[in-house]
N, C-alpha and C positions, 0 to 999 in steps of 0.2 A: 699907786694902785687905784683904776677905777672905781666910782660907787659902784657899780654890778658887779664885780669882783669880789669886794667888801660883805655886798651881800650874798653871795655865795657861800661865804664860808664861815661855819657856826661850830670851832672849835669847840670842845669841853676843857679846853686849859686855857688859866688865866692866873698868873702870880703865886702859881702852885696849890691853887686850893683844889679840897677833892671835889665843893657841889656846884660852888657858884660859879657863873661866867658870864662876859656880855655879848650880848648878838647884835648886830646893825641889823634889824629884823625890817622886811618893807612890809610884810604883811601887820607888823604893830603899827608904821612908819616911824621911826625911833630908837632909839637903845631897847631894850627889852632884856631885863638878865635873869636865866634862865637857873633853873633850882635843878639840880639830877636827884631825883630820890632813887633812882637805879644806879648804881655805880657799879653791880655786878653785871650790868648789861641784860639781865631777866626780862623777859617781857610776855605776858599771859596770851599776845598774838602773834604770829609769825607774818607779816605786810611784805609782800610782795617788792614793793616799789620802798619799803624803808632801809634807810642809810646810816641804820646803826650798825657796826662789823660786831655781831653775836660769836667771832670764833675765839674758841681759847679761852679764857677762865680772868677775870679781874682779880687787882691782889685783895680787894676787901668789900663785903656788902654791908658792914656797918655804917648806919645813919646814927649821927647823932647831931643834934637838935642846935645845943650850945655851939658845935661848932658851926650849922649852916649859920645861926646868928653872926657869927663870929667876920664869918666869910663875907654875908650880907651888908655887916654894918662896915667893913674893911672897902670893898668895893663903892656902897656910897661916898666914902671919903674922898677916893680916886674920882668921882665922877662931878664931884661940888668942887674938890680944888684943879681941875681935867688935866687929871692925870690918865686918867681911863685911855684917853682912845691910842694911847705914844704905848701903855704897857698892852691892851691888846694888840698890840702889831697894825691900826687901821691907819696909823698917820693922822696929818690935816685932814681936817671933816667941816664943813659949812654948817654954822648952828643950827640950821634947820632939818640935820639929819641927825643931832645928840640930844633931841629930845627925850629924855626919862620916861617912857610908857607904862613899864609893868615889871613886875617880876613876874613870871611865868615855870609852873610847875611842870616840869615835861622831861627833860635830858633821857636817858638812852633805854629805859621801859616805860611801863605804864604809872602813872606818880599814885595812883588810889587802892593798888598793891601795899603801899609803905603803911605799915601800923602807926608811921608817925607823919601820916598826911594830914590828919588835924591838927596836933601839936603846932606844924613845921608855918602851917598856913597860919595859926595862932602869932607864933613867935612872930612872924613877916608883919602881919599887919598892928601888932606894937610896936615894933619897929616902924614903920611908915607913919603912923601914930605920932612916937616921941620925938621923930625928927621934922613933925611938920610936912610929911609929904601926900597930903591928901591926895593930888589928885592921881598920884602915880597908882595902875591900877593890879591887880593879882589877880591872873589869869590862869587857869586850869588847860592843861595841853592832852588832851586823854580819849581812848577809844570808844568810852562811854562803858564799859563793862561795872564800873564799878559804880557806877552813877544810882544807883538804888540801892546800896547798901546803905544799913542805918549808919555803921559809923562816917561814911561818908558824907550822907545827907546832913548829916549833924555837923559837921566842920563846914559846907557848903552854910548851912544857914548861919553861920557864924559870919559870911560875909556883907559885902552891902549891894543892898539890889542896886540896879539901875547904874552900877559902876562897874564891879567885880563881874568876872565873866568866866564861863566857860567854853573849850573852843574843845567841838567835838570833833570825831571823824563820822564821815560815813562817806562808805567805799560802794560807787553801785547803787543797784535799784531792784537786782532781785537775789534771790536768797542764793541761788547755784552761786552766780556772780561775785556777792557778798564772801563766801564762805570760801572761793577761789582766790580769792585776793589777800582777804585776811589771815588764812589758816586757820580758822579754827571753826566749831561746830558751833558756833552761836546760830540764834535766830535773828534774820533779821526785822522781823513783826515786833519782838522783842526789845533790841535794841532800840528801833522808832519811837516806842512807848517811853523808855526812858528817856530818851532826849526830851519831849511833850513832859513828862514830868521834872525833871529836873530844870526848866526851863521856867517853870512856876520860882523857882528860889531863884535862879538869876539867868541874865539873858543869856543867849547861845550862839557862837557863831560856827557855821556849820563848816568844814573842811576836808576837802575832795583833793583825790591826787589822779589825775586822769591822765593814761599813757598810752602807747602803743605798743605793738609787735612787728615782728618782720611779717605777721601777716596783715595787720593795718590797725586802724586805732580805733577807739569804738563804734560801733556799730548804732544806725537809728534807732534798733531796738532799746539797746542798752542803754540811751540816753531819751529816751522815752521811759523809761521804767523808772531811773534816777530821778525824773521829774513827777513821776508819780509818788516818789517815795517824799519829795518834797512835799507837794500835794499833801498829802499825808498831815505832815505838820503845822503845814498852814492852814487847813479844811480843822485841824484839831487847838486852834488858835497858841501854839507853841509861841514862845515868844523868842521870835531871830533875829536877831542884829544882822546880820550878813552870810553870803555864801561865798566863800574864797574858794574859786577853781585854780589849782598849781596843776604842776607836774614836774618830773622827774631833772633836780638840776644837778644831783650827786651822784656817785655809781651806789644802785639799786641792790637790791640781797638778790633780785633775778635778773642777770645780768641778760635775759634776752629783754629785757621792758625798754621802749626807746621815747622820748621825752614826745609830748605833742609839740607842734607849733603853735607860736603863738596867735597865729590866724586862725587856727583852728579853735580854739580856749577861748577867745573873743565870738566864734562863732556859735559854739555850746553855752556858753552866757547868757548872749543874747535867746536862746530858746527858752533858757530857766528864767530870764526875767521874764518873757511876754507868757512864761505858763502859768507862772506862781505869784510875779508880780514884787519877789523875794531883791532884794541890793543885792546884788552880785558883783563881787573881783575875781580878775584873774592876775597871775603870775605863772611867767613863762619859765623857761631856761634860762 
């Protein structure tokens, strides 16, 4: 199996456990194993361009704590003695792609939903703790909706700055746009602020999924307003790590959305950097 193959595909099974699993993630560059606090597939937005299948009913949405540990610490053993990459199905992998990056809180809704997203981020980083794995880091995968709630803030500042991170979404640049893409009635003024504040407790990297239709792919406007909405954050001295531009490399919930090219995601890049001045990556299909 090719490495873009590899990276392509970001199962939720792995040795039968219900939360944990590993990604060959390019966007971490590295392992990155992913936490599901959704296991009923819930998710407070409806994304246009997302590649969770919402149909039908999961057999359980019970989270418990003990067992993500369980699954956690099971999985590290796989990846210290490499056994990891033969039971995820990836084959032969060159060291330089089984790097250990993060455990990462995201799988098939939103993770800041789960009443036990502080706990679970708790348990992880004891665990990384006792086994000596400083610099692997724990990453938040999340729409931002919950990023101002106290109980959230309060497990957030439980992390460590300047390593621990969260990786937001933001879809678009104006609010019709936003609220088309996302499904839901959010504001996007709203949203903005909480990235800027959340961003104070640990740094943020911002995440764009940019597509097209059979009528064409965005428009200058729309990618003029995007960079305003960057603007935004950097004029409000947010603290961003990066902007990772992707687009669509699995089948989408709207099955009319058609991936951009990659010529094209390198072209939009380049505008966001000479606007903002922001790092920016892309990944293609």
């Amino acid at each position: 199996m090719e490495a873009r193959t590899r990276h392509s595909l970001h199962p939720r099974a792995y040795a039968g456990f219900r939360f944990v699993y590993p990604v060959l993630s390019r966007r971490a560059r590295g392992v990155s194993l992913g936490v599901n606090l959704s296991p009923d597939a819930r998710c407070n937005f409806s994304c246009r361009y997302c590649q969770v299948d919402r149909r039908g009913s999961r057999s359980s949405s019970r989270i418990d704590v003990g067992e993500i540990l369980a699954e956690a610490s099971a999985i590290l053993d796989d990846w210290a003695d490499g056994t990891l990459t033969d039971k995820a199905g990836w084959g032969p992998l060159p060291s330089s792609l089984l790097r250990l990056n993060d455990f990462a809180l995201s799988g098939d809704g939103e993770p800041t939903q789960s009443p036990l997203f502080g706990p679970v981020l708790e348990a992880l980083r004891g665990l990384l703790d006792k086994r000596s794995l400083g610099s692997v880091k724990l990453i938040i995968i999340t729409n931002g909706s919950g990023l101002s709630r106290p109980s959230v803030r309060r497990a957030l500042c439980g992390l460590r700055p300047r390593h621990d991170e969260i990786w937001v979404k933001l879809d678009w640049g104006t609010q019709k746009a936003f609220r088309e893409t996302t499904g839901t009635r959010r504001s996007l003024s709203v949203h903005l602020s909480r990235v800027v504040s959340a961003s104070r407790v640990l740094r943020v990297t911002i995440q764009t999924c940019l597509f097209g239709t059979e009528a064409g792919g965005p428009s200058e406007t729309e990618i003029k307003a995007y960079v305003r909405s960057l603007r935004f954050l950097r004029d409000r001295k947010a603290d961003i790590a990066r902007v990772q531009i992707y687009t669509i490399s699995r089948p989408p919930a709207d099955p009319r959305l058609r991936p951009l090219s990659s010529g094209r995601l390198d072209e939009i890049a380049r505008i966001v950097r000479a606007e903002t001045g922001f790092r920016v990556e892309t990944f293609g299909a």
